[in-house]
SEBADO-215957 format. One record per atom (N, C-alpha, C): y, x, z; residue in one letter; residue number from 0. Coordinates in steps of 0.05 Angstrom, whole numbers, plus 32768, in hexadecimal, padded with zeros to 4 digits. Each point is the difference from the previous one (the first is absolute). Layout:
BEGIN
<yy:Y	xx:X	zz:Z	res:A	n:NUM> .
...
% end
This chain:
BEGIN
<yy:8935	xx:9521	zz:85E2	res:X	n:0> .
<yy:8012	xx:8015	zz:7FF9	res:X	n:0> .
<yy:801A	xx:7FFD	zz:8010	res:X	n:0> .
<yy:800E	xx:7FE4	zz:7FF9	res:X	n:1> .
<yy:8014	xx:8004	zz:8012	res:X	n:1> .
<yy:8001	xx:7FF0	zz:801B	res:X	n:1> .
<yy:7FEB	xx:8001	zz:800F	res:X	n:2> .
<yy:7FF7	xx:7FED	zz:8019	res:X	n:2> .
<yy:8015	xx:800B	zz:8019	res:X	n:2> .
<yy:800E	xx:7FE4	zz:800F	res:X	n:3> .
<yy:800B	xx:8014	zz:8012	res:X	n:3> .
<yy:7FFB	xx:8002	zz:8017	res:X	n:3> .
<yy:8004	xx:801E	zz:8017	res:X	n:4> .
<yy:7FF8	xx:8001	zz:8016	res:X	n:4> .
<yy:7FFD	xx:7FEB	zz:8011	res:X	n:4> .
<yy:7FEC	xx:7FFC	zz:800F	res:X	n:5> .
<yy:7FFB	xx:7FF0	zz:8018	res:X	n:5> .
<yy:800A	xx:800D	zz:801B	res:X	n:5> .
<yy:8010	xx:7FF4	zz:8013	res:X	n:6> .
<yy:7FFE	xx:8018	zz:800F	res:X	n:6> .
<yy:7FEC	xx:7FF8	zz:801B	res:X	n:6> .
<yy:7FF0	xx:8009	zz:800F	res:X	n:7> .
<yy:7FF4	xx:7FFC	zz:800D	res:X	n:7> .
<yy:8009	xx:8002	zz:801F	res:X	n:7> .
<yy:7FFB	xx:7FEE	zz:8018	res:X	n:8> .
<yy:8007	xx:8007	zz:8013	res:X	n:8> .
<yy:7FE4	xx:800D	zz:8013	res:X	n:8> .
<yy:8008	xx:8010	zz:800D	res:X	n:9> .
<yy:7FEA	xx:8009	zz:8016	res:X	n:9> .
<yy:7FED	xx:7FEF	zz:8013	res:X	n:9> .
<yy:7FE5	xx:8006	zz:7FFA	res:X	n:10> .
<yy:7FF7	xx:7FE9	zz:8010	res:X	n:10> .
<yy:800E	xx:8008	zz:8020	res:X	n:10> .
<yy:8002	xx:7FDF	zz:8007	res:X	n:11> .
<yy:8006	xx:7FFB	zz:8021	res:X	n:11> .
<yy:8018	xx:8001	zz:8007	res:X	n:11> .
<yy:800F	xx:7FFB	zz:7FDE	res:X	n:12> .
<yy:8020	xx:7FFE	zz:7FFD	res:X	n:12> .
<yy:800A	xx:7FEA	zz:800A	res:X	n:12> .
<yy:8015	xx:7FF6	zz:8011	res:X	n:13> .
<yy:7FFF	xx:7FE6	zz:7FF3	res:X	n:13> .
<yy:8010	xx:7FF2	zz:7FEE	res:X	n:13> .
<yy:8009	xx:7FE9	zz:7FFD	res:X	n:14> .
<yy:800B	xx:7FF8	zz:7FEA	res:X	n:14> .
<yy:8021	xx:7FFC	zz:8002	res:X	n:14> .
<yy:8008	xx:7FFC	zz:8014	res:X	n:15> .
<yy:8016	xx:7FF8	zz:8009	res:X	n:15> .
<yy:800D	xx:8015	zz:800E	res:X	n:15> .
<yy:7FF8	xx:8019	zz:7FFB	res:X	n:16> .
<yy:8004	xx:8015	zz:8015	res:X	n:16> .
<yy:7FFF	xx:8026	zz:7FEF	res:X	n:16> .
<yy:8016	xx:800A	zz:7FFD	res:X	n:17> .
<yy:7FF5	xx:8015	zz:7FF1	res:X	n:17> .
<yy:7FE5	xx:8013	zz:8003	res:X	n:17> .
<yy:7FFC	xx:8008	zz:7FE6	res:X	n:18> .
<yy:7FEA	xx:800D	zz:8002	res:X	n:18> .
<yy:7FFF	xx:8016	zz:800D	res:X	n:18> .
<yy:7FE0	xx:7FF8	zz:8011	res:X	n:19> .
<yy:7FEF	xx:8011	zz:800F	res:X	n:19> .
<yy:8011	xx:800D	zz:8019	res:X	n:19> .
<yy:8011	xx:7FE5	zz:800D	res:X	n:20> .
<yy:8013	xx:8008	zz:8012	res:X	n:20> .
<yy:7FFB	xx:7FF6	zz:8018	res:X	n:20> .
<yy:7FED	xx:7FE6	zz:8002	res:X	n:21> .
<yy:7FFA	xx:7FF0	zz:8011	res:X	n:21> .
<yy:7FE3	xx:800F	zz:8009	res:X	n:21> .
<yy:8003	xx:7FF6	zz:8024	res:X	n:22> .
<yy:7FDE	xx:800F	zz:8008	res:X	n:22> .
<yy:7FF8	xx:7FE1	zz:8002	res:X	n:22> .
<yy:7FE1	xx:800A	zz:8006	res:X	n:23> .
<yy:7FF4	xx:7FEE	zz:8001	res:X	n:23> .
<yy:8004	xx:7FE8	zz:8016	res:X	n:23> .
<yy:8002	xx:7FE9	zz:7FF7	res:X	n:24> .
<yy:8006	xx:7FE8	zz:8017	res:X	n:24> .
<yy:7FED	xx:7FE5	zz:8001	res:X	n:24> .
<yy:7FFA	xx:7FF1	zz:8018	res:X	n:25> .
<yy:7FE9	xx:7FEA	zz:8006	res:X	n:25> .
<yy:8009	xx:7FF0	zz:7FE6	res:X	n:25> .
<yy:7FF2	xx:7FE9	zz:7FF0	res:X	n:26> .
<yy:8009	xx:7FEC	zz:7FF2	res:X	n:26> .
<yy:8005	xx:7FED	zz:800A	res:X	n:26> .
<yy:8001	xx:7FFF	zz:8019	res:X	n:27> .
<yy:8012	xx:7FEC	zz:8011	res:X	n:27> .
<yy:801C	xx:8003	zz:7FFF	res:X	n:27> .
<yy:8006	xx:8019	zz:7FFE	res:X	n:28> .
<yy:801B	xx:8003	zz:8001	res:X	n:28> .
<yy:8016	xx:7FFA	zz:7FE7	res:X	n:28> .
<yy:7FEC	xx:7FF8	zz:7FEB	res:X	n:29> .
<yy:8011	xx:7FFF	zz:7FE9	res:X	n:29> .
<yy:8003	xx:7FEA	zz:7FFF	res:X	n:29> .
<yy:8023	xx:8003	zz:7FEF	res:X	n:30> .
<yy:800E	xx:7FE4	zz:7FFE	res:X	n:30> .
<yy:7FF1	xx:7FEA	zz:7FE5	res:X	n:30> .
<yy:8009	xx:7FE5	zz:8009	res:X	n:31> .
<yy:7FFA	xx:7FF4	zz:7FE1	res:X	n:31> .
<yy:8005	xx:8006	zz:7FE7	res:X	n:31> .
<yy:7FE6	xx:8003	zz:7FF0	res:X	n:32> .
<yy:800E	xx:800C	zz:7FE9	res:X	n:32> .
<yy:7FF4	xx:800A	zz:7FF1	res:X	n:32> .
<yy:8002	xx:801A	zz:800F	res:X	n:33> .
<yy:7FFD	xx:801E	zz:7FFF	res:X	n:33> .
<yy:7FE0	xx:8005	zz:7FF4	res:X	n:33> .
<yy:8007	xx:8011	zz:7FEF	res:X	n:34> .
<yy:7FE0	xx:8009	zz:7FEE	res:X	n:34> .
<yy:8005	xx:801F	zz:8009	res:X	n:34> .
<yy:7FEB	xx:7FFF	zz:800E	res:X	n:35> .
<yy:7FF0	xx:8021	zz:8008	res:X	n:35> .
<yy:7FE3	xx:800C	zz:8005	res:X	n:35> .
<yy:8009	xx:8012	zz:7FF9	res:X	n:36> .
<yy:7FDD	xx:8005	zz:8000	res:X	n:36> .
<yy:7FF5	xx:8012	zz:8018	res:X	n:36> .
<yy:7FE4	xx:7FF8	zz:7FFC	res:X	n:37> .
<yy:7FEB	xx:8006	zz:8018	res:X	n:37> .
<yy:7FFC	xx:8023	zz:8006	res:X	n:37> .
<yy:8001	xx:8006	zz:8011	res:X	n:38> .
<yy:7FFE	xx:8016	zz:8011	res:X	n:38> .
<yy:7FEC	xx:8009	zz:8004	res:X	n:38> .
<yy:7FF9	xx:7FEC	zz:8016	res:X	n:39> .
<yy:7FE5	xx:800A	zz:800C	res:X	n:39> .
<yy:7FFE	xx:7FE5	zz:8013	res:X	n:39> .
<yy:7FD9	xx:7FFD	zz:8000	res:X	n:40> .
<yy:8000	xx:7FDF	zz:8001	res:X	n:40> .
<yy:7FE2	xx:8006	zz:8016	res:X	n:40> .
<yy:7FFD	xx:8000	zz:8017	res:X	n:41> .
<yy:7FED	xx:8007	zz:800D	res:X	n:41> .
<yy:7FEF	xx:7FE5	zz:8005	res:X	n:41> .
<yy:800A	xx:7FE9	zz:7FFC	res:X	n:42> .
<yy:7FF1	xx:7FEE	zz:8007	res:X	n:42> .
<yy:7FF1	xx:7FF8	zz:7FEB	res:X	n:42> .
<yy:7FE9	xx:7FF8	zz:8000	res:X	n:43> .
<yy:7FE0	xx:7FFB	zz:7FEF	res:X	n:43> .
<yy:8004	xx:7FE4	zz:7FF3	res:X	n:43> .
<yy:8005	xx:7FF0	zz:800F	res:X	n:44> .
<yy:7FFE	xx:7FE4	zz:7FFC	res:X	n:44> .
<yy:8022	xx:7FF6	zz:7FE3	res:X	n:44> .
<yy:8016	xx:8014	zz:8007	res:X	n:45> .
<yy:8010	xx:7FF5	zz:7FF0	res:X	n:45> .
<yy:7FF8	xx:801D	zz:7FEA	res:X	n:45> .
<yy:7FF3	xx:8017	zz:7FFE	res:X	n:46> .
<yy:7FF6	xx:8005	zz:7FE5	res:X	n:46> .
<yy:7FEC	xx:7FF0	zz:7FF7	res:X	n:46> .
<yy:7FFD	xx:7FEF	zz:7FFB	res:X	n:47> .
<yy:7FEA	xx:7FF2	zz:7FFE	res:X	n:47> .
<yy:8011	xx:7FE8	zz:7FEB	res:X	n:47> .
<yy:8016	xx:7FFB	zz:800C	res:X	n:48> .
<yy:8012	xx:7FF3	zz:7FF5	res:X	n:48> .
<yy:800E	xx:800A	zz:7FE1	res:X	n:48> .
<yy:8000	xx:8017	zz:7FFF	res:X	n:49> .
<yy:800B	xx:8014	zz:7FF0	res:X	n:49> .
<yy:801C	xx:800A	zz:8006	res:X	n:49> .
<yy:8009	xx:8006	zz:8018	res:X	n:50> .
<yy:8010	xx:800B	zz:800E	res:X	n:50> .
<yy:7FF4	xx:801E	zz:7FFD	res:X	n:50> .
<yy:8006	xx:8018	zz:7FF1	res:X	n:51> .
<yy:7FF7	xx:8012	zz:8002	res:X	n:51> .
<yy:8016	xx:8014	zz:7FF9	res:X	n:51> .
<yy:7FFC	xx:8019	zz:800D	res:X	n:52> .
<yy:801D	xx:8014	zz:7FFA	res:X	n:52> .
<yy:7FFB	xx:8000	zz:7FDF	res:X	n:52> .
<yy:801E	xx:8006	zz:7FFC	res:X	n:53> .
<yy:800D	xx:7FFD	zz:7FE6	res:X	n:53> .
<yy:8000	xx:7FE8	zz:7FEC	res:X	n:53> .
<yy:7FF6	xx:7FEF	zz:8012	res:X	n:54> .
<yy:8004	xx:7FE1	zz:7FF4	res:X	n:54> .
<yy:801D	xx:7FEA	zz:8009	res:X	n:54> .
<yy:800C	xx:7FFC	zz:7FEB	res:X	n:55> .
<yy:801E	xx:7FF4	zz:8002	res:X	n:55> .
<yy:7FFF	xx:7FDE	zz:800E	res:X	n:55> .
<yy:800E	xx:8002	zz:801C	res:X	n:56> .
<yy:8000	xx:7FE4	zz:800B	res:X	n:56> .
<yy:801F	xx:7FF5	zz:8002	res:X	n:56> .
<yy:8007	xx:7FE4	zz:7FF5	res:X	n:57> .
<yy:800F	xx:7FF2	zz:8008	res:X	n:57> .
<yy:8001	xx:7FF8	zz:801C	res:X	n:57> .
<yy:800B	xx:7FF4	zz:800C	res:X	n:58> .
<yy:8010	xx:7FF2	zz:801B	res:X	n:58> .
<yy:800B	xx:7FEC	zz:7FF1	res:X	n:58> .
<yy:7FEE	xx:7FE5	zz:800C	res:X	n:59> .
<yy:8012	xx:7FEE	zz:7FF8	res:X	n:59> .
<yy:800C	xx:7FEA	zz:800E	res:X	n:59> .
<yy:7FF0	xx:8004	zz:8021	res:X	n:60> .
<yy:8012	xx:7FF5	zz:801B	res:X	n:60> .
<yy:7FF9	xx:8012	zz:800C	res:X	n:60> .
<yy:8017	xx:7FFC	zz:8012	res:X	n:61> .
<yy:7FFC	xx:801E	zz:801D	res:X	n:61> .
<yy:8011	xx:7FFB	zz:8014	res:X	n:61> .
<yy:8000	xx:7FE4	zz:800E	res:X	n:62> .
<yy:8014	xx:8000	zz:800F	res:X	n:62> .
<yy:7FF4	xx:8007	zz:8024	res:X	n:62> .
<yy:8018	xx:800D	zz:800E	res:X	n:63> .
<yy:7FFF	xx:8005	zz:8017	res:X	n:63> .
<yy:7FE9	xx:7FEF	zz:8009	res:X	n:63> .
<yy:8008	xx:7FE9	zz:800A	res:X	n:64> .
<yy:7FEC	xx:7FEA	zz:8014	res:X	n:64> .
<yy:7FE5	xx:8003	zz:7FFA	res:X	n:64> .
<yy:8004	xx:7FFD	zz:7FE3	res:X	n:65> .
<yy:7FE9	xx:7FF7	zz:7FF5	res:X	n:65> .
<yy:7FE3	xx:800F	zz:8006	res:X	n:65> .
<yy:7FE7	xx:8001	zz:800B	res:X	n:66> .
<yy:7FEC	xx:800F	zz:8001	res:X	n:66> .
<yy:7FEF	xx:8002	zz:7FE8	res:X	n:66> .
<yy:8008	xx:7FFF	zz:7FEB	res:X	n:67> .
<yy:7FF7	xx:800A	zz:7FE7	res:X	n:67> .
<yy:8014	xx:8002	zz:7FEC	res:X	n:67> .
<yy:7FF1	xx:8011	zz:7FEE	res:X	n:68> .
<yy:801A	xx:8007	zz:7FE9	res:X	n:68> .
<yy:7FEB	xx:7FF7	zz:7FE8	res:X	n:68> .
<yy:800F	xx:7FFC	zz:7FE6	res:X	n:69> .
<yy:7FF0	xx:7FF7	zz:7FE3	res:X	n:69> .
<yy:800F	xx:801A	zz:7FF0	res:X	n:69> .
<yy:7FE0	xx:800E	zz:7FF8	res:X	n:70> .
<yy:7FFF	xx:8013	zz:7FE8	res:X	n:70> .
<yy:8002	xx:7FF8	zz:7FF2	res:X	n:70> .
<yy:8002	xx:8013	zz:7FE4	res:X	n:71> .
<yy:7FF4	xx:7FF8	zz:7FE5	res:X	n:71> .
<yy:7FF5	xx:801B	zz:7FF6	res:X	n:71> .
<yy:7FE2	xx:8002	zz:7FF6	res:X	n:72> .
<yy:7FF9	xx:8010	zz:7FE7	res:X	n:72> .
<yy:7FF7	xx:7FFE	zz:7FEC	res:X	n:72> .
<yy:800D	xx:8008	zz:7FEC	res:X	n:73> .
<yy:7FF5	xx:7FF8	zz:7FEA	res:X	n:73> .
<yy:8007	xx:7FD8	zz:8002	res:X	n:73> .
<yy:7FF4	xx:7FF2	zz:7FF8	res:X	n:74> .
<yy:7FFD	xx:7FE8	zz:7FF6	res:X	n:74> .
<yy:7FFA	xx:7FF1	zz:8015	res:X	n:74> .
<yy:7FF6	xx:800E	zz:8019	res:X	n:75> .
<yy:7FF7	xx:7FFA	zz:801E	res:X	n:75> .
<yy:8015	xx:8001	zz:8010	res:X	n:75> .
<yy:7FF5	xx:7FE7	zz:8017	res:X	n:76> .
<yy:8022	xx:7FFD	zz:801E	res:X	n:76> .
<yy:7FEA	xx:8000	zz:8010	res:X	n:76> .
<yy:8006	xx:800A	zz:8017	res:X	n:77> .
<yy:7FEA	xx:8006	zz:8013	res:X	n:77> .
<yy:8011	xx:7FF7	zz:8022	res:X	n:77> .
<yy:7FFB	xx:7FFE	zz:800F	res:X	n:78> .
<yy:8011	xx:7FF8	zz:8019	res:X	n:78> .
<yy:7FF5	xx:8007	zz:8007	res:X	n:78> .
<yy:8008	xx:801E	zz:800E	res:X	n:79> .
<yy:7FFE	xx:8012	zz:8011	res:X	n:79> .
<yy:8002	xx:7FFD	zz:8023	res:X	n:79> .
<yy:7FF0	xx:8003	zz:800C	res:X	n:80> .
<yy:8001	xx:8007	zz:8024	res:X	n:80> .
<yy:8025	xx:8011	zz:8001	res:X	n:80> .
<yy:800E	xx:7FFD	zz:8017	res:X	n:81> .
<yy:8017	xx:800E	zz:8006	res:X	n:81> .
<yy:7FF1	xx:8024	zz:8006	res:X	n:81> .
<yy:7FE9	xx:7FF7	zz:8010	res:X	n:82> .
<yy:7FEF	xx:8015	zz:800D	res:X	n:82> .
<yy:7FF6	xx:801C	zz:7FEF	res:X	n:82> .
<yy:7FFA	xx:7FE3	zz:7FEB	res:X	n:83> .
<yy:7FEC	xx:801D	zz:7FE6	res:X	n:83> .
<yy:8019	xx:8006	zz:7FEF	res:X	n:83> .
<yy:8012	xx:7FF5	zz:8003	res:X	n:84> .
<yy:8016	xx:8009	zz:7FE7	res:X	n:84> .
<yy:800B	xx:8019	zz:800B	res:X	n:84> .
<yy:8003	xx:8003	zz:8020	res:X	n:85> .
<yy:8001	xx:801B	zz:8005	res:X	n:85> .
<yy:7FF2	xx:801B	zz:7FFF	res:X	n:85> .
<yy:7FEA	xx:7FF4	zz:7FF9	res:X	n:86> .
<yy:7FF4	xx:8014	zz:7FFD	res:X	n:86> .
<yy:8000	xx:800D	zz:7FED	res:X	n:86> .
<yy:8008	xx:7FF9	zz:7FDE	res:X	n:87> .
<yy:7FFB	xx:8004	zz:7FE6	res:X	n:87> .
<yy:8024	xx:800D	zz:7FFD	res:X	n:87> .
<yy:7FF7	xx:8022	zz:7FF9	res:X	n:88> .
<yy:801E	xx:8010	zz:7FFE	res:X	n:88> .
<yy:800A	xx:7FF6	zz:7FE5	res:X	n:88> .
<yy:8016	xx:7FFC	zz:7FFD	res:X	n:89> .
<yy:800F	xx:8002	zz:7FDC	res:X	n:89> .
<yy:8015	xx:800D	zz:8003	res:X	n:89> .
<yy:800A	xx:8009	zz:7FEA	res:X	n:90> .
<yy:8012	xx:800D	zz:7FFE	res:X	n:90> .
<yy:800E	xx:8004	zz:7FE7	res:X	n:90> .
% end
């Protein structure tokens, strides 16, 4: 009866960024941190992983040098290629 609104953001929002203002960008490019969600994910091998559009990923290293970055989904950390992380849009 008296439950209160949720407000929802748009998928491919991201979190740190007002809504539905950001276009779509590599997940290479995002800073540490940052929770955003999946876009559009052409590569086979990291849906497989459960990287799939409208699924919410953490960043939890992402530095320049480094040739890999560490996800998180869900309960899962995954260390991502620099290569395939470009490929997978979020936004």
């Amino acid at each position: 009866m008296f439950r209160r609104k949720r407000h929802r953001r748009k998928a491919g929002a991201c979190f740190h960024c007002p809504v539905g203002k950001t276009p779509p960008c590599p997940l290479s490019d995002c800073p540490e941190k940052a929770r955003v969600r999946v876009v559009s994910n052409p590569d086979r091998q990291t849906l497989e992983l459960g990287i799939y559009p409208g699924s919410l990923v953490k960043v939890f290293k992402n530095h320049l040098g480094d040739p890999n970055l560490v996800v998180g989904i869900g309960d899962s950390r995954f260390i991502l290629d620099r290569s395939l992380a470009r490929n997978i849009k979020v936004g």
